[in-house]
mmCIF file of the N, C-alpha and C atoms, coordinates in Angstrom:
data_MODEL
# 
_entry.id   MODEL 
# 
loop_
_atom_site.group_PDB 
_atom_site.id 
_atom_site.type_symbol 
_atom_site.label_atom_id 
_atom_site.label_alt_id 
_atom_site.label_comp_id 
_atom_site.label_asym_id 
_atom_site.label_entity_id 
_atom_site.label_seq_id 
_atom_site.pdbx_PDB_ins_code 
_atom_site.Cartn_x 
_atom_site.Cartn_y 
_atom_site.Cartn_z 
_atom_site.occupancy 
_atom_site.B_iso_or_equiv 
_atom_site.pdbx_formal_charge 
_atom_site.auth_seq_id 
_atom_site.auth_comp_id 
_atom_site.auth_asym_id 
_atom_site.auth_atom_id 
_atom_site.pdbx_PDB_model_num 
ATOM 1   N N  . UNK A 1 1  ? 19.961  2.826   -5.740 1.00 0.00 ? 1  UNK A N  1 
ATOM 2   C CA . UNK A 1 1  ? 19.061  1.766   -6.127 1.00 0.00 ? 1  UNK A CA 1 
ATOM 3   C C  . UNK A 1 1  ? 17.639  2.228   -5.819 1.00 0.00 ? 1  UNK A C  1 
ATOM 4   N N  . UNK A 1 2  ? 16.420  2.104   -6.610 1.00 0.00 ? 2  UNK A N  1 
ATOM 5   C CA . UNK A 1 2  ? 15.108  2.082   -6.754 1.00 0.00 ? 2  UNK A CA 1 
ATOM 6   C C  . UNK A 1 2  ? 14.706  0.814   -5.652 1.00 0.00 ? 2  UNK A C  1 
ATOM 7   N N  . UNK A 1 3  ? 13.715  1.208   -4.772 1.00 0.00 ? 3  UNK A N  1 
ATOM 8   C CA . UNK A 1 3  ? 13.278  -0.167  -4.143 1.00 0.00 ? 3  UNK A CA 1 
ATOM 9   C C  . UNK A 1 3  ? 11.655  0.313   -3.771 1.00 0.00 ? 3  UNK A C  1 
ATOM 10  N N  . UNK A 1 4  ? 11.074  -0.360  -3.545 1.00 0.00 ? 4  UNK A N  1 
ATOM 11  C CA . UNK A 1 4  ? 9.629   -0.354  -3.350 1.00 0.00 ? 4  UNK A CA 1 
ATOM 12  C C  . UNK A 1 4  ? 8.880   -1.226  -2.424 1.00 0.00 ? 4  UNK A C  1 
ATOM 13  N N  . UNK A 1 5  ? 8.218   -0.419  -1.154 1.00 0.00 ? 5  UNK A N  1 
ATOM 14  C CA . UNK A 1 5  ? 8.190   -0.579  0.046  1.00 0.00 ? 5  UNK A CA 1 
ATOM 15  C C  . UNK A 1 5  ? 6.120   -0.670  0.070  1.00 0.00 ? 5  UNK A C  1 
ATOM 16  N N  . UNK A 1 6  ? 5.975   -1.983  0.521  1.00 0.00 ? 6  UNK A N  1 
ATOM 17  C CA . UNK A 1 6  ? 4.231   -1.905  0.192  1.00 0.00 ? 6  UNK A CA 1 
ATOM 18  C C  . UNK A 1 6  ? 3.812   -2.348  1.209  1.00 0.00 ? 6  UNK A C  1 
ATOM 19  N N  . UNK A 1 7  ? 2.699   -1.305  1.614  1.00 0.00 ? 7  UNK A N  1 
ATOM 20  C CA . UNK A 1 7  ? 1.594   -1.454  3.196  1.00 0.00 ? 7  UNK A CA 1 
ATOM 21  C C  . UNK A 1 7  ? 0.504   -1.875  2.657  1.00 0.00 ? 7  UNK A C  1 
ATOM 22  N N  . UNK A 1 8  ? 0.116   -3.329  3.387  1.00 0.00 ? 8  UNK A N  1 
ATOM 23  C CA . UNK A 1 8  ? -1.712  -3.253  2.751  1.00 0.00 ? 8  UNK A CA 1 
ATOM 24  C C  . UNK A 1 8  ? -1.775  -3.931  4.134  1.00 0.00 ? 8  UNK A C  1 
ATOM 25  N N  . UNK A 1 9  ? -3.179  -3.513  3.791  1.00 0.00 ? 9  UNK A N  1 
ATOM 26  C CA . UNK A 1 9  ? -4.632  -3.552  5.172  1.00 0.00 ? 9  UNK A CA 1 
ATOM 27  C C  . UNK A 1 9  ? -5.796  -3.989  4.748  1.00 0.00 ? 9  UNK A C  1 
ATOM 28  N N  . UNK A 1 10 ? -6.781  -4.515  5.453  1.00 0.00 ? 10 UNK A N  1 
ATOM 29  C CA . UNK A 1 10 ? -8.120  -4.526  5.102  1.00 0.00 ? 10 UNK A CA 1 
ATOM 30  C C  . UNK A 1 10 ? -8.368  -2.831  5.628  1.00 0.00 ? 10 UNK A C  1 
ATOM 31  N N  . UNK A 1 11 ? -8.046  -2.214  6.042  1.00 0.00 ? 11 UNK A N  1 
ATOM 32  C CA . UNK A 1 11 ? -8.491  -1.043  7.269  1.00 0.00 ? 11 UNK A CA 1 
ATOM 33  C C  . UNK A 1 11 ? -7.300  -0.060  7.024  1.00 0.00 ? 11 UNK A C  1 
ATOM 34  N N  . UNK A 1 12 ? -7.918  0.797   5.603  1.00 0.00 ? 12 UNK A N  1 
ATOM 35  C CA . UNK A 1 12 ? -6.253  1.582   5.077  1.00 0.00 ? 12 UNK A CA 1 
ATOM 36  C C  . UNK A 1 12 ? -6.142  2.789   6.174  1.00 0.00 ? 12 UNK A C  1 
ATOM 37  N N  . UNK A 1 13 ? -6.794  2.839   7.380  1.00 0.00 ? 13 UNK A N  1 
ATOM 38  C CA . UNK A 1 13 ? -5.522  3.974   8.556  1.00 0.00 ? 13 UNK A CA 1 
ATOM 39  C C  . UNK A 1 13 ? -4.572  3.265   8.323  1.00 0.00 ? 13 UNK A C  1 
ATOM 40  N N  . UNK A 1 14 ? -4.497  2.238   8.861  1.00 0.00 ? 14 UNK A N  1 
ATOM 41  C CA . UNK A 1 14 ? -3.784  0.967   9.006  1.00 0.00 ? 14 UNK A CA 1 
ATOM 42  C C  . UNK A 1 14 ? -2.278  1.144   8.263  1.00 0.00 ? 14 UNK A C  1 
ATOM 43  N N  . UNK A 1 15 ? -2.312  0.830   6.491  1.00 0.00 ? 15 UNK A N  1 
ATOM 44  C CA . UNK A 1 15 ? -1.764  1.142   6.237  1.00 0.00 ? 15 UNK A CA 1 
ATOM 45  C C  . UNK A 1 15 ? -1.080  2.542   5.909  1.00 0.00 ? 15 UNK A C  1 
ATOM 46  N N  . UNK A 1 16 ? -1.906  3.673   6.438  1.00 0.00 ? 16 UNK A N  1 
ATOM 47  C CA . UNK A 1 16 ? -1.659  4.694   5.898  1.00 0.00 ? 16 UNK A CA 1 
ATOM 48  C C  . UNK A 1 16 ? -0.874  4.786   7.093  1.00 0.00 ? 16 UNK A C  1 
ATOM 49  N N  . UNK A 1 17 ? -1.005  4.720   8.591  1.00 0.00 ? 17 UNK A N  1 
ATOM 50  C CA . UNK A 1 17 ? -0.496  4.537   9.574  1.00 0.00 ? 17 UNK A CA 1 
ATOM 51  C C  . UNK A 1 17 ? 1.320   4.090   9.226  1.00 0.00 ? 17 UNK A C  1 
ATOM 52  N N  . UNK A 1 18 ? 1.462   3.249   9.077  1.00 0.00 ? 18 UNK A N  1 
ATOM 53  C CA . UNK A 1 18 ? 2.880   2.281   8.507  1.00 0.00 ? 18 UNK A CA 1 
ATOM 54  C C  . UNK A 1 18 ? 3.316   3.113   7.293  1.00 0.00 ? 18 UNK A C  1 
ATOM 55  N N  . UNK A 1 19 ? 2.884   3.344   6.730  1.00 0.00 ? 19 UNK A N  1 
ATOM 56  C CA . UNK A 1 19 ? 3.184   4.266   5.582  1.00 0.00 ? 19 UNK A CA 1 
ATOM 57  C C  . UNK A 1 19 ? 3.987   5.490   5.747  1.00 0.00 ? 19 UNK A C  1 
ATOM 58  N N  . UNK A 1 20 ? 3.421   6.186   6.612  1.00 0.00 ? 20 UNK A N  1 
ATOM 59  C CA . UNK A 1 20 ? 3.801   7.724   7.206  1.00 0.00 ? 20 UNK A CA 1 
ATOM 60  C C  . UNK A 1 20 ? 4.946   7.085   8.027  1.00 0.00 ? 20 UNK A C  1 
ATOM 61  N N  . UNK A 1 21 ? 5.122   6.169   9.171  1.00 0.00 ? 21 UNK A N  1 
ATOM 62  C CA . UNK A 1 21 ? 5.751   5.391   10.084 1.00 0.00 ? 21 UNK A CA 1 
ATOM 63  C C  . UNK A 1 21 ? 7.047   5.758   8.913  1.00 0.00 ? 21 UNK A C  1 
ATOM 64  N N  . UNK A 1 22 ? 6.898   4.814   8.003  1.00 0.00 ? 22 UNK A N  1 
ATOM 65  C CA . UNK A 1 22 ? 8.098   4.581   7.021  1.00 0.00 ? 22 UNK A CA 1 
ATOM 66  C C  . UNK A 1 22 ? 8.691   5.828   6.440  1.00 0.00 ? 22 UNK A C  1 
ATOM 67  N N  . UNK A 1 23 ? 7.723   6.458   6.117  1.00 0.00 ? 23 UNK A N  1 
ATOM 68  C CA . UNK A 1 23 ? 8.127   7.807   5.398  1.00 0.00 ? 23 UNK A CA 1 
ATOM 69  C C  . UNK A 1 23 ? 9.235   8.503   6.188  1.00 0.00 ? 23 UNK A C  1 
ATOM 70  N N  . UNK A 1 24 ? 8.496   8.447   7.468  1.00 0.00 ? 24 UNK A N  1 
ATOM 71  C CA . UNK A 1 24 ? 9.583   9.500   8.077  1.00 0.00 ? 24 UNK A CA 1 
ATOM 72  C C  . UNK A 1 24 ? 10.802  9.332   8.357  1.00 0.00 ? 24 UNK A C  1 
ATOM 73  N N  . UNK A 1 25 ? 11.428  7.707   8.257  1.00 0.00 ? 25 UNK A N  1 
ATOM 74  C CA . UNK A 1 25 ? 12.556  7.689   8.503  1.00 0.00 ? 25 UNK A CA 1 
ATOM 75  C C  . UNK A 1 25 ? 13.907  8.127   7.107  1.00 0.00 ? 25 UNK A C  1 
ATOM 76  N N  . UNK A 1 26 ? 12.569  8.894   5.888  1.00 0.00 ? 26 UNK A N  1 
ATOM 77  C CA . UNK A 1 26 ? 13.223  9.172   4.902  1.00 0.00 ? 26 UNK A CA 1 
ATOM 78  C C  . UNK A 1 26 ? 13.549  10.710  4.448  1.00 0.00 ? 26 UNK A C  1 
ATOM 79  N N  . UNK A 1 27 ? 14.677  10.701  3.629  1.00 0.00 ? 27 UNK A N  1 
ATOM 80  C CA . UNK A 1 27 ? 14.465  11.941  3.700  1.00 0.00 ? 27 UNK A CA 1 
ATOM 81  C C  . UNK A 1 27 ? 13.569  12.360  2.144  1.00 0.00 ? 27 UNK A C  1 
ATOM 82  N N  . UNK A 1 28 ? 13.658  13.714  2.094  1.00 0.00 ? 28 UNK A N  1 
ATOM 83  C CA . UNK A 1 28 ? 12.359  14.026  1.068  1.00 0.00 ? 28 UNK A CA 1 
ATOM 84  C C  . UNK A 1 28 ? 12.899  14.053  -0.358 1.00 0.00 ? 28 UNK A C  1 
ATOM 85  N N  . UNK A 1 29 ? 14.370  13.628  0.042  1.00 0.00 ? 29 UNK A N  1 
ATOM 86  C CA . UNK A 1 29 ? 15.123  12.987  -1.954 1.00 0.00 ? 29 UNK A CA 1 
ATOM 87  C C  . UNK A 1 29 ? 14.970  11.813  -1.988 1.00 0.00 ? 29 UNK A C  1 
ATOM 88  N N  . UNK A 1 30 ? 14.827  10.920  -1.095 1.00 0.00 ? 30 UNK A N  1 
ATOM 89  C CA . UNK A 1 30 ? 14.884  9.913   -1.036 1.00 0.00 ? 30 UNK A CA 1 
ATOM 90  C C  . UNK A 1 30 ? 13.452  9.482   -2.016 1.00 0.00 ? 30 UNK A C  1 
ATOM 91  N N  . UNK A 1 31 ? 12.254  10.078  -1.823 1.00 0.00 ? 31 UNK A N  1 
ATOM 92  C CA . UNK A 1 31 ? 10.709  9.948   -2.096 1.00 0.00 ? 31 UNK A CA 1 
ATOM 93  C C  . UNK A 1 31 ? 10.595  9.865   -3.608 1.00 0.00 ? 31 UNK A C  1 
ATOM 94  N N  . UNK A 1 32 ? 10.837  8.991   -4.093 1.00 0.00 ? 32 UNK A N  1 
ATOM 95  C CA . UNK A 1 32 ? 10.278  9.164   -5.587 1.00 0.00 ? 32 UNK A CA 1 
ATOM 96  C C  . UNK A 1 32 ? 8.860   9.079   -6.258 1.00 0.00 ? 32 UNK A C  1 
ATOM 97  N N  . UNK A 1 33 ? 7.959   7.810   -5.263 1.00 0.00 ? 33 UNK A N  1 
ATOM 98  C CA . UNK A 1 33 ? 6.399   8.254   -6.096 1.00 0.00 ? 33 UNK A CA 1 
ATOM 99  C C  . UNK A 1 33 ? 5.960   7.753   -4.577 1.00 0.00 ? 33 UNK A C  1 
ATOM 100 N N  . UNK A 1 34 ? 4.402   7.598   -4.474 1.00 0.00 ? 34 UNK A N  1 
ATOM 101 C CA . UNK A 1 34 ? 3.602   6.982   -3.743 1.00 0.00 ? 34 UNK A CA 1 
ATOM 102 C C  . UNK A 1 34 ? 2.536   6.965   -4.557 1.00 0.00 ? 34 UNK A C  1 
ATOM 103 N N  . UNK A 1 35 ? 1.969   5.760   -4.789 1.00 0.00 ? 35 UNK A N  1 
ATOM 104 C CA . UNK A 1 35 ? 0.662   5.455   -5.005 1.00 0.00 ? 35 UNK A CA 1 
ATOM 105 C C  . UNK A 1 35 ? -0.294  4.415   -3.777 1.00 0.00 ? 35 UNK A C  1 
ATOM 106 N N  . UNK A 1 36 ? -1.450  4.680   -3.837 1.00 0.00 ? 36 UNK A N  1 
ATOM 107 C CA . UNK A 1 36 ? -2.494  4.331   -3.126 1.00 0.00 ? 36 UNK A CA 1 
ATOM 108 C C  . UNK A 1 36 ? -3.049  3.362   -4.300 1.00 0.00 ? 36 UNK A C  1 
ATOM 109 N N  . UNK A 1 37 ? -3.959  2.312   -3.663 1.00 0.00 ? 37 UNK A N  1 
ATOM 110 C CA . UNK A 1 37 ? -4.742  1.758   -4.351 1.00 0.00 ? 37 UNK A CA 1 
ATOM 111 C C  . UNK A 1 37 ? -6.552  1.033   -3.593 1.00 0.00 ? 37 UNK A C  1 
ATOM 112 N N  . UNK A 1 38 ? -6.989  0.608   -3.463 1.00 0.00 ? 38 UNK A N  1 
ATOM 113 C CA . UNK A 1 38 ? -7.565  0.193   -3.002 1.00 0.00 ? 38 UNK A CA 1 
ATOM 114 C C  . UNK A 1 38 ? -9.179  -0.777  -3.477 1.00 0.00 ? 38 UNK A C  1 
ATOM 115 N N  . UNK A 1 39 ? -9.677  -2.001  -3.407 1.00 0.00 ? 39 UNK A N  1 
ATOM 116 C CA . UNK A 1 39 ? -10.463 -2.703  -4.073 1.00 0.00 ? 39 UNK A CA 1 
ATOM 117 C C  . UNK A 1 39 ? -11.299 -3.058  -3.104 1.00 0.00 ? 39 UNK A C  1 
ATOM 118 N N  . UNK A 1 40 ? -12.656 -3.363  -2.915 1.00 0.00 ? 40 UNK A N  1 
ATOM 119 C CA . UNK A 1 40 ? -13.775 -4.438  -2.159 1.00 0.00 ? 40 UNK A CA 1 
ATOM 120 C C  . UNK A 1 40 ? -14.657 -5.117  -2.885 1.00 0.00 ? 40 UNK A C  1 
ATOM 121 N N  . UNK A 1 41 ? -14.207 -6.394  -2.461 1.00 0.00 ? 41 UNK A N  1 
ATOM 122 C CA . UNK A 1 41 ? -14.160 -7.723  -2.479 1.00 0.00 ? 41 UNK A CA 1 
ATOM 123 C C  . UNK A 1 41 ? -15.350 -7.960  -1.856 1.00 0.00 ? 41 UNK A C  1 
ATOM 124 N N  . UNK A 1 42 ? -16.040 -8.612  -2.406 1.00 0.00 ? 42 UNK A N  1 
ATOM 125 C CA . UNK A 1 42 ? -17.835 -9.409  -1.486 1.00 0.00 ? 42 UNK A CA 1 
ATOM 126 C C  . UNK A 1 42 ? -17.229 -10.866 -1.475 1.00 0.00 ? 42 UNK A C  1 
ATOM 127 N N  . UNK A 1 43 ? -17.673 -11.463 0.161  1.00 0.00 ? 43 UNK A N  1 
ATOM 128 C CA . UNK A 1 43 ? -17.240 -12.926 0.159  1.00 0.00 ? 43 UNK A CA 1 
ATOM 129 C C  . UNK A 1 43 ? -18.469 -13.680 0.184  1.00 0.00 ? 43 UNK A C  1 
ATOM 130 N N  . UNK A 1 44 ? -18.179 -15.141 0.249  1.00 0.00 ? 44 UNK A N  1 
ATOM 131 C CA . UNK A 1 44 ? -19.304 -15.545 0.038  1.00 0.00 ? 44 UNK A CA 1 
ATOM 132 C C  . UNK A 1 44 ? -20.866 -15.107 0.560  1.00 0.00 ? 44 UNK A C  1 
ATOM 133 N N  . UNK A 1 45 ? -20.635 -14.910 1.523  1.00 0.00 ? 45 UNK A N  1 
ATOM 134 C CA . UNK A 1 45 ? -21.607 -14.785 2.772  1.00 0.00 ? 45 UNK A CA 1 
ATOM 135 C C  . UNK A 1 45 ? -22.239 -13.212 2.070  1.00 0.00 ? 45 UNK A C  1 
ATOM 136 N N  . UNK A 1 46 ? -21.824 -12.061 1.446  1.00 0.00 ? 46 UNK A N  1 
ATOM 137 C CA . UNK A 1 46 ? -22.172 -11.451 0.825  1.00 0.00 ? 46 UNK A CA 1 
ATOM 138 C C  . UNK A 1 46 ? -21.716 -10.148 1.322  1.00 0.00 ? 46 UNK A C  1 
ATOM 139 N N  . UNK A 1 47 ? -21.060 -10.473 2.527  1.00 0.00 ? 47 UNK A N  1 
ATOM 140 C CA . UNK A 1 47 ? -20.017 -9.142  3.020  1.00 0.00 ? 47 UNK A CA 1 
ATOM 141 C C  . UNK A 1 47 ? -19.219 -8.680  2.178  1.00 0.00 ? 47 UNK A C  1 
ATOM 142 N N  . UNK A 1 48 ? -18.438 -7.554  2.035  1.00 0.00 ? 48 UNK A N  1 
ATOM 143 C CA . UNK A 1 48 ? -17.630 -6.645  1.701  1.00 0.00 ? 48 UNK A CA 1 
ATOM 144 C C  . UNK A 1 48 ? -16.804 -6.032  2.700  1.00 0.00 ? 48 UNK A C  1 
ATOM 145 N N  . UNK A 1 49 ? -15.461 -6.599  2.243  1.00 0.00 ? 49 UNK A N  1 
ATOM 146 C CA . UNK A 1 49 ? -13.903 -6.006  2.495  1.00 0.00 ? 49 UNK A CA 1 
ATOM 147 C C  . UNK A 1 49 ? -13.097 -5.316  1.761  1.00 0.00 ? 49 UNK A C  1 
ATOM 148 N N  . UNK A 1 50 ? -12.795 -4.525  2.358  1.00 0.00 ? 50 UNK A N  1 
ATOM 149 C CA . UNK A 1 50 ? -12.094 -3.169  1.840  1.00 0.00 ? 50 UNK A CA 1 
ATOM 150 C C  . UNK A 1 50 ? -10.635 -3.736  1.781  1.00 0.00 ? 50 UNK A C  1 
ATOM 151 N N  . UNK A 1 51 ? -9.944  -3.847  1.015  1.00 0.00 ? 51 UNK A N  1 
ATOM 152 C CA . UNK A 1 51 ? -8.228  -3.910  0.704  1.00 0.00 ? 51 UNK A CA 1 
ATOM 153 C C  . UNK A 1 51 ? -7.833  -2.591  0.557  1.00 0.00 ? 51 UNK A C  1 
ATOM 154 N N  . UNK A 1 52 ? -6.201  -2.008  1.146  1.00 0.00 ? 52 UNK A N  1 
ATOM 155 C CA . UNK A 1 52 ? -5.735  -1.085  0.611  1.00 0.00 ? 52 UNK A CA 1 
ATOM 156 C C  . UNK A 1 52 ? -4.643  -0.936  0.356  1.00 0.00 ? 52 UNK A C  1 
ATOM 157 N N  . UNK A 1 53 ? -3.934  -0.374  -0.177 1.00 0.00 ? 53 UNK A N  1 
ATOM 158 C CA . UNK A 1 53 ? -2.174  -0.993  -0.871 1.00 0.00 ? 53 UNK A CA 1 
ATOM 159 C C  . UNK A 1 53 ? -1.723  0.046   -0.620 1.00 0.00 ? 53 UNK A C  1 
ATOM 160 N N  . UNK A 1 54 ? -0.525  0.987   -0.022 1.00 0.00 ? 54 UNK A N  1 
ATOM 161 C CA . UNK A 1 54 ? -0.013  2.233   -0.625 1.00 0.00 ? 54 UNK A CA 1 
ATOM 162 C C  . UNK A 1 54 ? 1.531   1.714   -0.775 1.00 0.00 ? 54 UNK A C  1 
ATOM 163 N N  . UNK A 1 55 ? 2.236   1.906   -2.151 1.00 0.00 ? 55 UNK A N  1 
ATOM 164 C CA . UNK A 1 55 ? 3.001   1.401   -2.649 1.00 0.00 ? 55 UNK A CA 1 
ATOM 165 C C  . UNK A 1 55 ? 4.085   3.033   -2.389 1.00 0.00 ? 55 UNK A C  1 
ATOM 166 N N  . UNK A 1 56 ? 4.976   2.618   -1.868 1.00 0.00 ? 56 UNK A N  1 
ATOM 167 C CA . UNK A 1 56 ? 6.159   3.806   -1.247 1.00 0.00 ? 56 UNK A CA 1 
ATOM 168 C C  . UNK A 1 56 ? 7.510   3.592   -2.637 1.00 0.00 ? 56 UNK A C  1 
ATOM 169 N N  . UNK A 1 57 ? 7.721   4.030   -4.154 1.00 0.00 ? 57 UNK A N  1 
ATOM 170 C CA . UNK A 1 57 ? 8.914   4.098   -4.151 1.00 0.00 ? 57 UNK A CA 1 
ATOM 171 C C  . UNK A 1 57 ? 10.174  4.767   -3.922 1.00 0.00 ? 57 UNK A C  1 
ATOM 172 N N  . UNK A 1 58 ? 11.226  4.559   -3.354 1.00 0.00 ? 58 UNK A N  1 
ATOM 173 C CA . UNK A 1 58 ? 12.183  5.318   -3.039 1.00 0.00 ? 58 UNK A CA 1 
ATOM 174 C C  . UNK A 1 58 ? 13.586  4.735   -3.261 1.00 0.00 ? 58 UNK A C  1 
ATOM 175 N N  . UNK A 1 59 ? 14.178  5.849   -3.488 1.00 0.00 ? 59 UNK A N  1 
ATOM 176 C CA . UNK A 1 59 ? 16.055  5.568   -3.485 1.00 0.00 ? 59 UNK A CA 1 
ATOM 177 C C  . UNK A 1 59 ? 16.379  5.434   -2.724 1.00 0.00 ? 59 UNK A C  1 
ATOM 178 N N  . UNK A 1 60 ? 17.368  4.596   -2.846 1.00 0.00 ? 60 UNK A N  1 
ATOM 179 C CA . UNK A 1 60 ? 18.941  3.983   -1.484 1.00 0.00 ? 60 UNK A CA 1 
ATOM 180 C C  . UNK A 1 60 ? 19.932  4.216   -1.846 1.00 0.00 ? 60 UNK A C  1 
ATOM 181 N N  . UNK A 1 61 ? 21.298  4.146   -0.631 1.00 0.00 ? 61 UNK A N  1 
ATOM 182 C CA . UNK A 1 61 ? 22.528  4.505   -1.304 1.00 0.00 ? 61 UNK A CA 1 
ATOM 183 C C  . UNK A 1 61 ? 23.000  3.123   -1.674 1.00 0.00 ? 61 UNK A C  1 
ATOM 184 N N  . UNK A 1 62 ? 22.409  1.641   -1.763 1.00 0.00 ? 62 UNK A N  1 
ATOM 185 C CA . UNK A 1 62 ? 22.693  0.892   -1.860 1.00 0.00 ? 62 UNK A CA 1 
ATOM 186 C C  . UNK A 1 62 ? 23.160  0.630   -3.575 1.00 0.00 ? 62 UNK A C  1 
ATOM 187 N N  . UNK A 1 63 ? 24.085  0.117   -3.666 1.00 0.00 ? 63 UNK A N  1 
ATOM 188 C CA . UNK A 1 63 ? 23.976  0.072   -5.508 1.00 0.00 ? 63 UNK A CA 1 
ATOM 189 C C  . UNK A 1 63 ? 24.442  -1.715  -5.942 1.00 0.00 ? 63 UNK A C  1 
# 
């Protein structure tokens, strides 16, 4: 089975942190893509926040 495993952060160590965390309990057939993403957002007040997504897909023996 295909499943898809997603870290987001305002503060992408963060997720990149959890990301790698996850990775490693896989093995390297298991790894089918990784994408990154990331957007900033101005809030009212006129600050800017950083979002970051890294989207992990991978296989299971689950079916």
């Amino acid at each position: 089975m295909i499943q898809v495993k997603e870290f987001v952060d305002g503060d992408n160590f963060y997720a990149e942190n959890k990301a790698n965390e996850f990775l490693k309990g896989l093995a390297e057939e298991q790894v089918v893509n990784i994408c990154y993403g990331s957007v900033v957002k101005s809030s009212r007040d006129g600050a800017e926040h950083q979002r970051s997504t890294i989207l992990v897909v991978y296989k299971t023996d689950d079916k």
